[in-house]
Rosetta silent file (secondary structure, phi, psi, omega in degrees, C-alpha in Angstrom):
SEQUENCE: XXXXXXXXXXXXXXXXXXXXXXXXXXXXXXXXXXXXXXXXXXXXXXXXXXXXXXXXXXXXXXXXXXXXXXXXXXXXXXXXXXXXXXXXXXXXXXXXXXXXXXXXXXXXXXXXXXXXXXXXXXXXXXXXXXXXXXXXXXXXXXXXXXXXXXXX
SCORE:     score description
SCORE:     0.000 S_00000001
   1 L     0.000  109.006 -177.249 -113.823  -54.998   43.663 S_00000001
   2 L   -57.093  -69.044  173.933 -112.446  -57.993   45.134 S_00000001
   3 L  -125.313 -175.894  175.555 -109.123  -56.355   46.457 S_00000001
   4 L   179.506  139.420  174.019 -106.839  -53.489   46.278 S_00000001
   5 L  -129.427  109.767 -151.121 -103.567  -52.808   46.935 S_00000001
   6 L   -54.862  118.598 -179.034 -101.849  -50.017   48.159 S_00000001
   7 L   -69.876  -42.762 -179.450  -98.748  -48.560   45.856 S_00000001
   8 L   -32.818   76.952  174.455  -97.583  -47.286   49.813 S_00000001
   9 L   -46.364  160.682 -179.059  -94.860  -49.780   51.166 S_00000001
  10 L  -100.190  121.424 -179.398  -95.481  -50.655   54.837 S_00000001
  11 L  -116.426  114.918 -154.660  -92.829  -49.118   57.089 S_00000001
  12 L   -89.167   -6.521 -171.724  -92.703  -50.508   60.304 S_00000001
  13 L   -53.661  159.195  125.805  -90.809  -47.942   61.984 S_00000001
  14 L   -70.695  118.900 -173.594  -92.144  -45.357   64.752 S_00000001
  15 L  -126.596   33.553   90.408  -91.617  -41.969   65.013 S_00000001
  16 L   100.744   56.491 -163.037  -93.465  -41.995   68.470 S_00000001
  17 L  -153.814  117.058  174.600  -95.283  -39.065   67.621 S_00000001
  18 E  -117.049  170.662  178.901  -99.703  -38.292   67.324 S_00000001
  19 E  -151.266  136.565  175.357 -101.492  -36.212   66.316 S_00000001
  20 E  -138.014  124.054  164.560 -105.275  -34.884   67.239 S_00000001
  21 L  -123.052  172.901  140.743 -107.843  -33.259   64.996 S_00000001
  22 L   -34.900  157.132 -177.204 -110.894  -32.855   63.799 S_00000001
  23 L  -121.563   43.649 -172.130 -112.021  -35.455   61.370 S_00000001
  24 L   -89.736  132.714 -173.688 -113.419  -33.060   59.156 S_00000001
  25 L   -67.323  -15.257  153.874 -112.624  -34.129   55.744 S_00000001
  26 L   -46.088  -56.554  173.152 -112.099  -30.946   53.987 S_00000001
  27 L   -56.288  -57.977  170.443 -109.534  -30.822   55.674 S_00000001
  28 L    -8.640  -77.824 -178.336 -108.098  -33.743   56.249 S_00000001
  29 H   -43.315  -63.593 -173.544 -105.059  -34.030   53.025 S_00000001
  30 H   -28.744 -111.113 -170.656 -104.451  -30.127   54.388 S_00000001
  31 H    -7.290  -72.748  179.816 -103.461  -31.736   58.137 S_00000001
  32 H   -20.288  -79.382  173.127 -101.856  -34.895   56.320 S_00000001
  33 H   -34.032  -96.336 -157.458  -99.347  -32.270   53.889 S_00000001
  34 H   -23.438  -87.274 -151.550  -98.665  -30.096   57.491 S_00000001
  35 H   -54.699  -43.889 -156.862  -97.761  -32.903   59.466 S_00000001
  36 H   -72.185  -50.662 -174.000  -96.070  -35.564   57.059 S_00000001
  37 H  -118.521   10.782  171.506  -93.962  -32.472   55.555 S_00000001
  38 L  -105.276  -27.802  178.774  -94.225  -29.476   57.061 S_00000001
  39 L   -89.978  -25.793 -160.452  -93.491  -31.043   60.602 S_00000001
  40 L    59.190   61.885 -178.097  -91.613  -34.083   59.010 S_00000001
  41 L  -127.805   68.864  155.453  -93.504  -36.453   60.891 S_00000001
  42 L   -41.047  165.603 -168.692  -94.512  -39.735   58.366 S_00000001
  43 L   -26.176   84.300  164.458  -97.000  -41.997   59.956 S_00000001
  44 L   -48.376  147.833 -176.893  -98.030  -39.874   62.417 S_00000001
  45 E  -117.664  128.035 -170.892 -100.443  -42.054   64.771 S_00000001
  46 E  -106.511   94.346 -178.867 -103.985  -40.320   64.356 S_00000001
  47 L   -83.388   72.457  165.657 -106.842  -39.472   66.465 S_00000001
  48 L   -38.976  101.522  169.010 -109.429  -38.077   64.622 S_00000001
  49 L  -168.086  148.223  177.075 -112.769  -36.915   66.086 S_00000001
  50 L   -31.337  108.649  177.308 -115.294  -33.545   65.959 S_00000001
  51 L    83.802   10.281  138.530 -113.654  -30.923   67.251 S_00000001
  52 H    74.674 -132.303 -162.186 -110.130  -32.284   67.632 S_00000001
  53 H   -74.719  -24.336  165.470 -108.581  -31.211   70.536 S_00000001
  54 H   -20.359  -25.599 -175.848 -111.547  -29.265   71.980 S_00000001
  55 H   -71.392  -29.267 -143.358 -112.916  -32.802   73.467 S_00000001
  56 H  -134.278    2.341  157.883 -110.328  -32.377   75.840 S_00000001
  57 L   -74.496    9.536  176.245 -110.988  -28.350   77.200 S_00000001
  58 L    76.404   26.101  177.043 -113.337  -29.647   79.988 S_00000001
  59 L  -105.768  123.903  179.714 -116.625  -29.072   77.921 S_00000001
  60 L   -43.407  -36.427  151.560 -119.319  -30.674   79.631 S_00000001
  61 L   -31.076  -49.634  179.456 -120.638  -31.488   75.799 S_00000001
  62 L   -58.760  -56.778 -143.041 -117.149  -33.330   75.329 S_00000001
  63 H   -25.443  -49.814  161.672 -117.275  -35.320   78.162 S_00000001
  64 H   -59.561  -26.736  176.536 -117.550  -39.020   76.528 S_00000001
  65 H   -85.555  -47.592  168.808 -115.004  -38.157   73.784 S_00000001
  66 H   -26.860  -53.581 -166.742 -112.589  -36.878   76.557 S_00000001
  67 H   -84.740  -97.170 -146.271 -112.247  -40.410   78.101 S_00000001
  68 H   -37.148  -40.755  153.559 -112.308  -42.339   74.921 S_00000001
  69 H   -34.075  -65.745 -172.641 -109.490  -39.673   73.775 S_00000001
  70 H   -51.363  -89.481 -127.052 -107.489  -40.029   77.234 S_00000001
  71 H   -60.204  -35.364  165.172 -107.600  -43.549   77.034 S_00000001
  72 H   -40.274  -44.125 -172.981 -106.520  -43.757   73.374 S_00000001
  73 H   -65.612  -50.739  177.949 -103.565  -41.193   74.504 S_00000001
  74 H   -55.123  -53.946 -151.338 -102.907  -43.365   77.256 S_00000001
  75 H   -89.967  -93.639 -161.684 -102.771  -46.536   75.232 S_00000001
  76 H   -53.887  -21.560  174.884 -100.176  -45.034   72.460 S_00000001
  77 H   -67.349   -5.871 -162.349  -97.839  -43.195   75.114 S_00000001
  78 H  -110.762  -70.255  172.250  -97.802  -46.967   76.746 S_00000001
  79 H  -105.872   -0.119  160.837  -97.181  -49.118   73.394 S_00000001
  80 L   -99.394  -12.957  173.315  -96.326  -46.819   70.816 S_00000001
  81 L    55.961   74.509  170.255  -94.086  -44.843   73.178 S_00000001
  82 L   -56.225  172.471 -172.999  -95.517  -41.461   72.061 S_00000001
  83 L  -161.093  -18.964  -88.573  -92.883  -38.956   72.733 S_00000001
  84 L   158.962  125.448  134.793  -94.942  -36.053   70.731 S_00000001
  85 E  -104.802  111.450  163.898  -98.559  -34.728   70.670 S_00000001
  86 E  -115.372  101.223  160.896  -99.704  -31.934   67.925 S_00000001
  87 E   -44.226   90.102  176.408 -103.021  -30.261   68.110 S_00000001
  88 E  -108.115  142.382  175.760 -104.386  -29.080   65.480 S_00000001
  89 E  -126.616 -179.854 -161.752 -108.186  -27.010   65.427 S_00000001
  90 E  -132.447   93.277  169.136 -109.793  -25.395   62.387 S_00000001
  91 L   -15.691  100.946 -179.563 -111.221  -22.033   60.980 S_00000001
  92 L   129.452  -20.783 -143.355 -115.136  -23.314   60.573 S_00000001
  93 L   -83.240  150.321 -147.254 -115.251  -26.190   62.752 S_00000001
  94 H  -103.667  -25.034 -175.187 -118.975  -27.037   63.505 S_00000001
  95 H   -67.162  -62.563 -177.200 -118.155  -29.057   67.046 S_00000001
  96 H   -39.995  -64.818 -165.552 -118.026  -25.084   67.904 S_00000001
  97 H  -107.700   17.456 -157.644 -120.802  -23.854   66.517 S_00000001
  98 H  -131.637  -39.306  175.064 -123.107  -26.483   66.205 S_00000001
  99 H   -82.779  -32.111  166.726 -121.972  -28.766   69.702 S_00000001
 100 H   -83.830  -37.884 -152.561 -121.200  -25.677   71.499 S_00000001
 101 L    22.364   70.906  160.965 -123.162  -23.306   69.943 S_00000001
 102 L  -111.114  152.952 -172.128 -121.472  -20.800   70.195 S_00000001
 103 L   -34.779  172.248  160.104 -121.300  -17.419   68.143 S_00000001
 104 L   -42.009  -66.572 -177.579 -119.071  -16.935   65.070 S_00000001
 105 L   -70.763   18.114  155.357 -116.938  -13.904   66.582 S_00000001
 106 L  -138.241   40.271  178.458 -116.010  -16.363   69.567 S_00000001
 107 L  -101.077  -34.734 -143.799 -115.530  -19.696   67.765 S_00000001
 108 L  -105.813  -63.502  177.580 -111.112  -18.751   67.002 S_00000001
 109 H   -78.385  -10.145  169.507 -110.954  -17.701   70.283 S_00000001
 110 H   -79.028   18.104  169.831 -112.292  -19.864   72.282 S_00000001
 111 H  -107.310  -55.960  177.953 -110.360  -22.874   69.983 S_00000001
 112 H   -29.755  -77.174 -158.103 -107.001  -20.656   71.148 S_00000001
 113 H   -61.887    3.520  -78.115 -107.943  -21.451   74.488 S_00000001
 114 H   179.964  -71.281 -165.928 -109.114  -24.795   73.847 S_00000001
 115 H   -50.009  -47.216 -154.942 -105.358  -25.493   72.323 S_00000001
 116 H   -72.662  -20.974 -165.995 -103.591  -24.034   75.756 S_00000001
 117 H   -79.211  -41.777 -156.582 -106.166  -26.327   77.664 S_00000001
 118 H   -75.609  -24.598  167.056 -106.280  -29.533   75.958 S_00000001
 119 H   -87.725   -7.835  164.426 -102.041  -29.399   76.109 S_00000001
 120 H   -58.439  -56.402 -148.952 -101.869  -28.584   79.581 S_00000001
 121 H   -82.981  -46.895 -173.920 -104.165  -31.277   80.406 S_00000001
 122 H   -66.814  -39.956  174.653 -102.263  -33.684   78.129 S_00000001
 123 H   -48.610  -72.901 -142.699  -98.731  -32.847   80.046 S_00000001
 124 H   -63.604  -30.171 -173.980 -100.501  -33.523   83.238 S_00000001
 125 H  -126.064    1.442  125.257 -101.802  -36.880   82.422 S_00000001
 126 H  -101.234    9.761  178.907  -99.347  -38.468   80.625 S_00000001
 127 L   103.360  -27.834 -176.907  -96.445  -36.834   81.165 S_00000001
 128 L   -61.282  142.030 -169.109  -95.337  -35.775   77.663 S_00000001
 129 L   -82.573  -67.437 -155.772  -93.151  -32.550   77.135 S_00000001
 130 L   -80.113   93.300  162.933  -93.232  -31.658   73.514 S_00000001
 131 E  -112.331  132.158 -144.268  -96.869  -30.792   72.744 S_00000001
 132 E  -119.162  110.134 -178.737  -97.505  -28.921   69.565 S_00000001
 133 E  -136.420  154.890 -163.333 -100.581  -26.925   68.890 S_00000001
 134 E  -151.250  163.481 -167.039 -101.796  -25.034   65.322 S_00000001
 135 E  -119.942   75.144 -173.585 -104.827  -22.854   64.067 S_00000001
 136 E   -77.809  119.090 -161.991 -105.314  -23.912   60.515 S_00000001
 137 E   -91.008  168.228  155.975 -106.424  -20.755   58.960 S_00000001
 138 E  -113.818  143.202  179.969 -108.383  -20.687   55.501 S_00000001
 139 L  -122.219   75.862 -161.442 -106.816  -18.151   53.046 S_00000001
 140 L    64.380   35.850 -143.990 -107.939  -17.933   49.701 S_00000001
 141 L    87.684   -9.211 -154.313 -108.370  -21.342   49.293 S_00000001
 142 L  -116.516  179.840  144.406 -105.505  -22.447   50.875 S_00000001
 143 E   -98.613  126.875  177.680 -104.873  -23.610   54.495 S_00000001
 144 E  -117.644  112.547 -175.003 -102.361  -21.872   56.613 S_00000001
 145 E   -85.032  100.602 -175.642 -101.345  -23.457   59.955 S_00000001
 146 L   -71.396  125.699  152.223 -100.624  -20.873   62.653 S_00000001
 147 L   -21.616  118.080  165.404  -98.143  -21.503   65.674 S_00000001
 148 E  -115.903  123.157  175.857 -100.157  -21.487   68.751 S_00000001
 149 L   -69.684  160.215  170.278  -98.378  -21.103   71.712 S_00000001
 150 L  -144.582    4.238  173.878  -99.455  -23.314   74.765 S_00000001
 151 L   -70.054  160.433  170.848  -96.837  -22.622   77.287 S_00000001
 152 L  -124.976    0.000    0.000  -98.397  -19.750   79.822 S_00000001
């Protein structure tokens, strides 16, 4: 296939807004739907990597994705003039039980806490207010994205 071209016009606009998840591909469209229309947030600027925001809870495992995260974070709050960060983690996700290894019956909560860390720690080091964080549940097929609080 020589080329291909995208039915999508190109909108140059900003809506100064990311988002960090897991880049697990089940998932993925799920996140996409949430954000583009359940949040209203079109091209969302994405950071994608195992175990989402979890890279960014202080686990010594993490450590190399942290800075490569930060700096990314760093970089769009500077020229995309983020204004917005939304967390999302995932019923399932494998950086938990496979990077962590940790049990089953402490993989949801320890992603709760995970949520509360990685937006504290995002306030502190760029400054950004409105950070957003969600549980995407699976329900019977479906995905359901819970409110997670992250204020204490």
């Amino acid at each position: 296939m020589p080329k291909y071209e995208s039915r999508i016009p190109y909108e140059s606009a900003r809506i100064h807004a990311a988002a960090v998840y897991c880049s697990d591909g089940r998932v993925g469209e799920q996140f996409d739907d949430f954000l583009q229309n359940g949040l209203g947030l079109p091209r969302y600027d994405r950071l994608a990597l195992p175990g989402g925001p979890a890279c960014l809870a202080g686990h010594t495992e993490a450590h190399m994705e942290e800075q490569g995260i930060l700096d990314e974070l760093k970089f769009l709050v500077d020229v995309h003039g983020l204004k917005r960060v939304v967390l999302i983690a995932h019923q399932g996700c494998a950086f938990y039980s496979q990077r962590l290894i940790l049990p089953e019956q402490y993989l949801e909560s320890q992603q709760v806490i995970d949520l509360v860390k990685s937006a504290d720690y995002i306030r502190r080091l760029t400054g950004i207010k409105q950070i957003d964080a969600f549980f995407a549940r699976h329900i019977e097929g479906r995905i359901i994205f819970e409110d997670i609080q992250t204020r204490r």
